[in-house]
N, C-alpha and C positions, 0 to 999 in steps of 0.2 A: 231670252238672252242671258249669257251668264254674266256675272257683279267679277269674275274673273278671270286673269286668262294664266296658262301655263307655259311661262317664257324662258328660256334657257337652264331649263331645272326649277325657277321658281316662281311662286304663285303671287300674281301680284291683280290688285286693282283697278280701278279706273283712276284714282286718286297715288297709282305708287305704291301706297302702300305695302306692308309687310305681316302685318297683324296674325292672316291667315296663314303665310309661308312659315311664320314661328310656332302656331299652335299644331301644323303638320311638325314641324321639326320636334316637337314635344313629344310627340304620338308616336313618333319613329322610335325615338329614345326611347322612351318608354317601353317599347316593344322589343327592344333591343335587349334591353333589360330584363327584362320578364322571360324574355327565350334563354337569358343567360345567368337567370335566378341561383340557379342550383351551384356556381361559382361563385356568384359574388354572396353566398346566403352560407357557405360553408363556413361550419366556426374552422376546420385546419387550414384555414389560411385568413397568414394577419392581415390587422385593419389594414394598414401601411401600403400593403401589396395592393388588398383591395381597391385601396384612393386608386393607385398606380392603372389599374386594371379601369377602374369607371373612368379615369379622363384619357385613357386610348380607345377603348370602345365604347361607351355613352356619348362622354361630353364633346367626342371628334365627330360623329354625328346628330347631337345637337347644334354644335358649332358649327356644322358645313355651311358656308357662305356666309359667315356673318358679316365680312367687312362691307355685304351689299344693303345691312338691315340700319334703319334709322329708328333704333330704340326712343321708345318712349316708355316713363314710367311704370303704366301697367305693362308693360310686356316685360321690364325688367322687372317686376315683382312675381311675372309668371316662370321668367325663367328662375330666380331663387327660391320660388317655391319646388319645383321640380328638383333643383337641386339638393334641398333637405330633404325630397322626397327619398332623393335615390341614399342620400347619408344613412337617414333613420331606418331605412330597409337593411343597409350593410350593416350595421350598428345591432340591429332588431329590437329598435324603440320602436314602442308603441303609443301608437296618438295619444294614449288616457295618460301616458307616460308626463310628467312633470316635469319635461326638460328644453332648457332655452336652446334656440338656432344657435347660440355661440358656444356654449357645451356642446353639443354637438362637430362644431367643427372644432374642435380645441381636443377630442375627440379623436377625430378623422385627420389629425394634424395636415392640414392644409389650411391654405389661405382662401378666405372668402370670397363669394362675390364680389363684397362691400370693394375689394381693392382692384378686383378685377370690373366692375362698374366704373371706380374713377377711373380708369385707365381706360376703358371705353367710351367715357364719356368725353376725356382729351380729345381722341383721339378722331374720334368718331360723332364730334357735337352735330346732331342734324335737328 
């Protein structure tokens, strides 16, 4: 018997749960990504653009459905980790590299998770 079942697009538990429908949503992005390396990994085109470029095609398929998901703190930590995943890749930081998640996004001029969590977490307290 499976621990889940796949219901109107997402994968959910016995318990509701979202755990598993977020770490797909990661893998997709990620894949999404990685097919579309050689654009977002080009130095001729600026950082600026790039941000622009990962939150139309990354982060709009990480994001699908999330007004369905009841975040909890590990899974918000998996998705900010994912997301300096995909910065320090556009950036081409490297992990042995000495540099804080907020250099980075200071960086990437954009706003953080950090503001987009409290507003998720208003909005969406489960």
């Amino acid at each position: 018997m499976k621990s889940y079942i796949y219901y109107l697009g997402c994968n959910l538990n016995q318990n509701w749960e979202v755990s598993k429908e977020i770490y797909i949503k990661i893998e997709k992005a990620r894949a999404t990504f990685t097919n579309m390396r050689q654009l977002f990994c080009n130095r001729g085109i600026n950082i600026p653009l790039k941000a622009r470029l990962v939150r139309c095609y990354i982060f709009s398929v990480l994001l699908y459905g999330v007004e369905s998901w009841t975040l909890t703190e590990t899974l918000m930590k998996k998705l900010e980790a994912f997301e300096m995943w995909v910065y320090r890749r556009i950036l081409r930081i490297s992990w042995v590299d000495k540099v804080s998640n907020e250099r980075v996004i200071q960086r990437i001029l954009r706003i953080s998770w950090v503001w987009t969590k409290l507003v998720m977490s208003v909005l969406f307290k489960g």
